[in-house]
PASEBA-1860 file (N, C-alpha, C; in nm, 3 decimals):
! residues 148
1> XXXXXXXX> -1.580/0.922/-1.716/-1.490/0.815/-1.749/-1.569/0.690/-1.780 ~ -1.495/0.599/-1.888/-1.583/0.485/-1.913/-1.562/0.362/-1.791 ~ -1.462/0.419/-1.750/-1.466/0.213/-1.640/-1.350/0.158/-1.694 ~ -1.268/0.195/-1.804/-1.206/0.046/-1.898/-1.108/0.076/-1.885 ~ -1.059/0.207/-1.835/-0.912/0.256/-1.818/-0.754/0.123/-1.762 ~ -0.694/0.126/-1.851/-0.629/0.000/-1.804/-0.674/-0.108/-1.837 ~ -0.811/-0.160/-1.908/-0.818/-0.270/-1.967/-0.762/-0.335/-2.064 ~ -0.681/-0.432/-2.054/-0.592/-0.503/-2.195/-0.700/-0.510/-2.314
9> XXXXXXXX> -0.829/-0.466/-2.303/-0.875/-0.514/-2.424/-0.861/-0.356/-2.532 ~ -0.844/-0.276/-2.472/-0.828/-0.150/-2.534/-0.960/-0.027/-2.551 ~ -1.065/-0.100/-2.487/-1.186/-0.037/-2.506/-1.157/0.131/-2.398 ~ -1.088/0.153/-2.369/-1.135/0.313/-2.295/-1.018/0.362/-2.424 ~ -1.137/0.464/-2.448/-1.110/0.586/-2.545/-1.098/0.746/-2.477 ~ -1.089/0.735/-2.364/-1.110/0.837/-2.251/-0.988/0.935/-2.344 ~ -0.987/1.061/-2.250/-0.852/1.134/-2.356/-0.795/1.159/-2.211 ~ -0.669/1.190/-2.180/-0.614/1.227/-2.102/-0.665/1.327/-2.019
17> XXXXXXXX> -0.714/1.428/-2.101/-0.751/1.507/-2.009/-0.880/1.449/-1.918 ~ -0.993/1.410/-1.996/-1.058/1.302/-1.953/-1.039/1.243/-1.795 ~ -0.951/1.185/-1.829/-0.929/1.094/-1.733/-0.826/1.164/-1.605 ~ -0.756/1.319/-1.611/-0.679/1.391/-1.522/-0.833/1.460/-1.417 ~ -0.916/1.513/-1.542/-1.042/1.568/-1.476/-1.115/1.491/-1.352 ~ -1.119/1.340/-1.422/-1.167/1.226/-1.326/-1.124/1.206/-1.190 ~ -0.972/1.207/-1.204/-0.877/1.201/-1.127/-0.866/1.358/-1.032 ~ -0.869/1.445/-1.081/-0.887/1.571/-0.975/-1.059/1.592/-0.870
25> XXXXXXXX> -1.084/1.488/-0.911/-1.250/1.497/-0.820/-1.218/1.470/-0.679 ~ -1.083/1.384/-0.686/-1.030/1.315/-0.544/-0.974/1.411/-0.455 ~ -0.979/1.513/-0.368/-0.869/1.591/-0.340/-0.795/1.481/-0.229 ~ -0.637/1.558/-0.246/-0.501/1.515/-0.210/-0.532/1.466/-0.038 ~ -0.621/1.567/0.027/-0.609/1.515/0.146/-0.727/1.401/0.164 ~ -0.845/1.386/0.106/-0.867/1.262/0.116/-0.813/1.122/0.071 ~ -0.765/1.162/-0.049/-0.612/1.043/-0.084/-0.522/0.992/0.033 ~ -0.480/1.099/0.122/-0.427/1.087/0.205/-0.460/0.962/0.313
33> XXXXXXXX> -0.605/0.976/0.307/-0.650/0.882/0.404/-0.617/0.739/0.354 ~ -0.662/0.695/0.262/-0.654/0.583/0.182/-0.548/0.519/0.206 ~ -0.513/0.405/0.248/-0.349/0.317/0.260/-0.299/0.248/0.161 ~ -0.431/0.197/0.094/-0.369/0.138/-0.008/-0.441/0.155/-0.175 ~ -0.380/0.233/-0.284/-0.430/0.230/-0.394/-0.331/0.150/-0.484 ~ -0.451/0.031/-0.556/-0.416/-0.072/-0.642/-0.497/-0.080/-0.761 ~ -0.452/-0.101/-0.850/-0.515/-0.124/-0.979/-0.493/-0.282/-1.028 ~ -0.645/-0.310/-1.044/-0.669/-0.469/-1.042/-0.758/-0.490/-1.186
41> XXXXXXXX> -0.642/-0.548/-1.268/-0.714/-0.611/-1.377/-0.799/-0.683/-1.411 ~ -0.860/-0.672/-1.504/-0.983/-0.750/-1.507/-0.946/-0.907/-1.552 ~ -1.048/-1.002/-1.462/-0.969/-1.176/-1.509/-1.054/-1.186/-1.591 ~ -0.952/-1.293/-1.658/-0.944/-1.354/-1.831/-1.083/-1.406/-1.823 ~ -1.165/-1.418/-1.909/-1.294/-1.472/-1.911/-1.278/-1.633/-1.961 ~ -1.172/-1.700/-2.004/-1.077/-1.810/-2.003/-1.113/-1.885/-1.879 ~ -1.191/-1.983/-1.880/-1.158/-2.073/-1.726/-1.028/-2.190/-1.756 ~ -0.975/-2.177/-1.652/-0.888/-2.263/-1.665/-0.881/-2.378/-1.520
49> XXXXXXXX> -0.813/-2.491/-1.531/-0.789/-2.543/-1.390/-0.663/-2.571/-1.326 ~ -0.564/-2.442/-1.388/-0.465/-2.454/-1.341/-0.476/-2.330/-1.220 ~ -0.387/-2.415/-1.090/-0.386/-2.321/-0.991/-0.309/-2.213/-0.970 ~ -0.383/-2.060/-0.938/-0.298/-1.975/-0.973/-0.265/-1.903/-0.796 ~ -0.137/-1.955/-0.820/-0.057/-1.896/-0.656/-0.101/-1.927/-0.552 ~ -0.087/-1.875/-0.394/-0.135/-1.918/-0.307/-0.317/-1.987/-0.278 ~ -0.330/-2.018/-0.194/-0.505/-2.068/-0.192/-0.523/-1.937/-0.061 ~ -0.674/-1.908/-0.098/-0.739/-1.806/0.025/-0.741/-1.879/0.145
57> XXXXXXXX> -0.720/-2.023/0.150/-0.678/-2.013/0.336/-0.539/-1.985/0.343 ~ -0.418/-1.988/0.250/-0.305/-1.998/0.321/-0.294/-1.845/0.325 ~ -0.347/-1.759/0.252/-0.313/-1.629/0.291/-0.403/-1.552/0.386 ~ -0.497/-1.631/0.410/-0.565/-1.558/0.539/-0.527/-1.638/0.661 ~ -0.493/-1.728/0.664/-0.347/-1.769/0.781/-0.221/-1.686/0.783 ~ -0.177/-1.635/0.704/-0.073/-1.531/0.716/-0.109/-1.376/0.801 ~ -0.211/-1.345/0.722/-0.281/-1.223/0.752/-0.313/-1.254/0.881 ~ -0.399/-1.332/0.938/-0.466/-1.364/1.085/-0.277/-1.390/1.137
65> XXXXXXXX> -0.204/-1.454/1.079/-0.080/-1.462/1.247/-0.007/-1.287/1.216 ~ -0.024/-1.195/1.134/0.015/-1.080/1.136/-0.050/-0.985/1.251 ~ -0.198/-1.019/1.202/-0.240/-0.926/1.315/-0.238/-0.989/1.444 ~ -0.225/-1.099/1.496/-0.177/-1.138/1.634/-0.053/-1.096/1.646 ~ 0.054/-1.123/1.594/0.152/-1.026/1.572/0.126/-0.839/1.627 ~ 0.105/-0.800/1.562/0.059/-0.682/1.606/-0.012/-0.639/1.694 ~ -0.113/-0.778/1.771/-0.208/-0.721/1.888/-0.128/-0.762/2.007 ~ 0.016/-0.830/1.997/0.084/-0.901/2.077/0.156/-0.761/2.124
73> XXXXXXXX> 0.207/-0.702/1.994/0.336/-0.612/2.027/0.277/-0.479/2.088 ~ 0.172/-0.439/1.997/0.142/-0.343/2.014/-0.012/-0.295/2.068 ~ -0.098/-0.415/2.094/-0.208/-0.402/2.185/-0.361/-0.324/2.048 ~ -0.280/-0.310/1.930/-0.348/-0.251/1.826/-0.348/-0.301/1.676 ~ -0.436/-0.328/1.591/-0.367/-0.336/1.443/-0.268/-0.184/1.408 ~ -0.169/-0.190/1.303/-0.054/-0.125/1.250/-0.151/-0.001/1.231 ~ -0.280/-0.023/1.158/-0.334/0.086/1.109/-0.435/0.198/1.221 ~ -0.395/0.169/1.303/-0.476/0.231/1.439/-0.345/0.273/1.513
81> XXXXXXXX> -0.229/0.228/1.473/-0.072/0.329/1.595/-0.077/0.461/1.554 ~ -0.094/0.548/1.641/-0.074/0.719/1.658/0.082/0.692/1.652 ~ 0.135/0.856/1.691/0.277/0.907/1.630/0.332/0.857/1.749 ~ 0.303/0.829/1.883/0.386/0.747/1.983/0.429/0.653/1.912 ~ 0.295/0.565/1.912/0.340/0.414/1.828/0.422/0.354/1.724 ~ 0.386/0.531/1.608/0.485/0.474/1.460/0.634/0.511/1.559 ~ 0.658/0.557/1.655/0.797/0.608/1.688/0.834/0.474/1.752 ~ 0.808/0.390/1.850/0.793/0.267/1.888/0.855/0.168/1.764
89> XXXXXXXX> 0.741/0.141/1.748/0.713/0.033/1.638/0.722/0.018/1.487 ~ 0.779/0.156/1.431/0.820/0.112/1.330/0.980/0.229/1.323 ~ 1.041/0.179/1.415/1.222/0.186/1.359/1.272/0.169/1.255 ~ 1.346/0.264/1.178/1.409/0.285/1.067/1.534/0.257/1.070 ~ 1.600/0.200/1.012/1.801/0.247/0.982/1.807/0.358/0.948 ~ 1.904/0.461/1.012/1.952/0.587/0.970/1.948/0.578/0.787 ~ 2.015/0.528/0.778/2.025/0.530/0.588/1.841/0.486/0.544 ~ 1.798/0.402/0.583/1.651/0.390/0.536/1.536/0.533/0.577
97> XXXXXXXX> 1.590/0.562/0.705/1.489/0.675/0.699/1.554/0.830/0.644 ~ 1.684/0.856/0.578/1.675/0.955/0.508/1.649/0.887/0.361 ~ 1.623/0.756/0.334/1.573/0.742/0.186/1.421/0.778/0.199 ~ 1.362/0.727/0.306/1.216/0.778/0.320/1.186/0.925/0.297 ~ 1.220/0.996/0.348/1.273/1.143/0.406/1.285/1.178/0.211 ~ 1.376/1.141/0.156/1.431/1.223/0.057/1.296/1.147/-0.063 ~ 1.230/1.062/-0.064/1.151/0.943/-0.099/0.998/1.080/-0.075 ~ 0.972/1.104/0.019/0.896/1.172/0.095/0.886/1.367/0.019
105> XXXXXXXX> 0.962/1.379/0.038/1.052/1.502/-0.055/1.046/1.516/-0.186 ~ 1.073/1.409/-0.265/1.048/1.341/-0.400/0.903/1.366/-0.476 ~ 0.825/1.303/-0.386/0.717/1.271/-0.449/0.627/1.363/-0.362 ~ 0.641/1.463/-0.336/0.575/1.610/-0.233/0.471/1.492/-0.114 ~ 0.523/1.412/-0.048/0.364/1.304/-0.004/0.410/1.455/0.120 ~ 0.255/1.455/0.242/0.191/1.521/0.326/0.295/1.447/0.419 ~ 0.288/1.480/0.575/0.330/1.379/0.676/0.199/1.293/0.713 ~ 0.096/1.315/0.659/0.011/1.180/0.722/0.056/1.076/0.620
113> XXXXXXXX> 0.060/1.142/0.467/0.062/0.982/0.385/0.213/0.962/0.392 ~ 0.298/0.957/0.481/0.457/0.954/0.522/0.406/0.828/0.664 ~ 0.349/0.911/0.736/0.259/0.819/0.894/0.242/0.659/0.798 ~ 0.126/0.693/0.700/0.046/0.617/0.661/0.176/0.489/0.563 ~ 0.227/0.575/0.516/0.316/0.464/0.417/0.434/0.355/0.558 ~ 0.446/0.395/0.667/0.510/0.377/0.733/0.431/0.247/0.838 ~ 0.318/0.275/0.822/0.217/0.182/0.878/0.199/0.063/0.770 ~ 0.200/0.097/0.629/0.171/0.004/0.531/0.348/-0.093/0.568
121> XXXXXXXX> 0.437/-0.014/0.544/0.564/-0.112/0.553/0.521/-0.149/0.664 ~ 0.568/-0.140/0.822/0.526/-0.217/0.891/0.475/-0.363/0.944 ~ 0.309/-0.329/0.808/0.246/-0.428/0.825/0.330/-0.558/0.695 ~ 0.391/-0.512/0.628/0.459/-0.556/0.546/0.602/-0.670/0.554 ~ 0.614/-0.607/0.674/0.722/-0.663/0.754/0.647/-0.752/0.798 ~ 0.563/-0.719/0.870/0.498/-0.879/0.975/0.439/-0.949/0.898 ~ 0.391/-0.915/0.765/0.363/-0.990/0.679/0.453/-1.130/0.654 ~ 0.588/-1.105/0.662/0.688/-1.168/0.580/0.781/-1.214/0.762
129> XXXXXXXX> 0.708/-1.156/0.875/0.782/-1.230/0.993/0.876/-1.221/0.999 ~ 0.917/-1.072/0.988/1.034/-1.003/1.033/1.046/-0.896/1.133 ~ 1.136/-0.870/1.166/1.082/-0.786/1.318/1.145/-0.640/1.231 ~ 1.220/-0.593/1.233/1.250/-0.482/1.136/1.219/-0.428/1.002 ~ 1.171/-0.326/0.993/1.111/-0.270/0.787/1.201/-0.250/0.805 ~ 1.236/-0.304/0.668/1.375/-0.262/0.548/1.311/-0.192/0.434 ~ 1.398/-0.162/0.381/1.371/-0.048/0.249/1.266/-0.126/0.154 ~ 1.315/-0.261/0.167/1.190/-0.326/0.059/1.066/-0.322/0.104
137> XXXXXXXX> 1.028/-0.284/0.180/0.891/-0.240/0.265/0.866/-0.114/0.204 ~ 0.957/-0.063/0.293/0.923/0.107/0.230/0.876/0.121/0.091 ~ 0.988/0.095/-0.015/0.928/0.070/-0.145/0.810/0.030/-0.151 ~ 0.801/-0.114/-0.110/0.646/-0.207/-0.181/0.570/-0.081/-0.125 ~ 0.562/-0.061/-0.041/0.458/0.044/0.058/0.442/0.165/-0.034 ~ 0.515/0.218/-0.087/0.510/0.362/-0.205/0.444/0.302/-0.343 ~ 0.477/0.174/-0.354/0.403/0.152/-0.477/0.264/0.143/-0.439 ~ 0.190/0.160/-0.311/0.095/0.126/-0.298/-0.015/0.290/-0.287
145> XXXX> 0.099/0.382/-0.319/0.048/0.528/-0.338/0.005/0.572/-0.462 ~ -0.101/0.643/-0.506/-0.127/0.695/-0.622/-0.043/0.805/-0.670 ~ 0.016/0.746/-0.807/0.125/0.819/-0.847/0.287/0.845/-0.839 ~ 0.278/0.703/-0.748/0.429/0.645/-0.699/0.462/0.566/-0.860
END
């Protein structure tokens, strides 16, 4: 593979198959491990001095009161709770966890990357300083799967 896959400038000439071949080097259960896959564009070579969105202290003040959050409740970060813990600490609504369930079903995921997507909402929730994942967790959390 060239690297450029997804570049707005158009330079990967890769062919599909190309790039499926690339993509099968990964097997499914080490994917599994992984919590979060993102695809990050390349920035504009454009400097500009307009400010773009939050500043890196206000979001690593978020992040730092999350995981106190989490070392409060649960004595652990989200990504270290075993199956006691996700049973604990991350409660579903009946209707949210058969969307997971059928969500889960859908897209063939394993029960670890089910564990794992459940740990990503979670942290998603305390992100945003809420005590309950709602479905918009769940979601953001699946988009954060390869091939969601």
């Amino acid at each position: 593979m060239c690297g450029y896959l997804g570049d707005p400038s158009g330079r990967c000439r890769c062919s599909t198959e190309q790039i499926q071949r690339y993509r099968n080097k990964l097997s499914g259960p080490l994917l599994d491990r992984i919590d979060l896959h993102l695809t990050v564009a390349r920035e504009s070579t454009v400097l500009t001095n307009a400010p773009s969105g939050e500043t890196s202290a206000h979001v690593a003040r978020v992040v730092a009161e999350a995981r106190d959050v989490q070392q409060r409740r649960q004595g652990c970060a989200n990504a270290f709770l075993d199956l006691k813990g996700l049973r604990r600490h991350c409660h579903l609504s009946a209707e949210d966890q058969r969307w997971l369930e059928n969500a889960c079903e859908r897209l063939t995921l394993s029960l670890r990357a089910a564990h794992r997507l459940l740990k990503v909402a979670r942290t998603l929730a305390d992100l945003e300083q809420v005590q309950d994942i709602a479905r918009s967790h769940l979601a953001e959390a699946l988009q954060y799967r390869p091939g969601s």
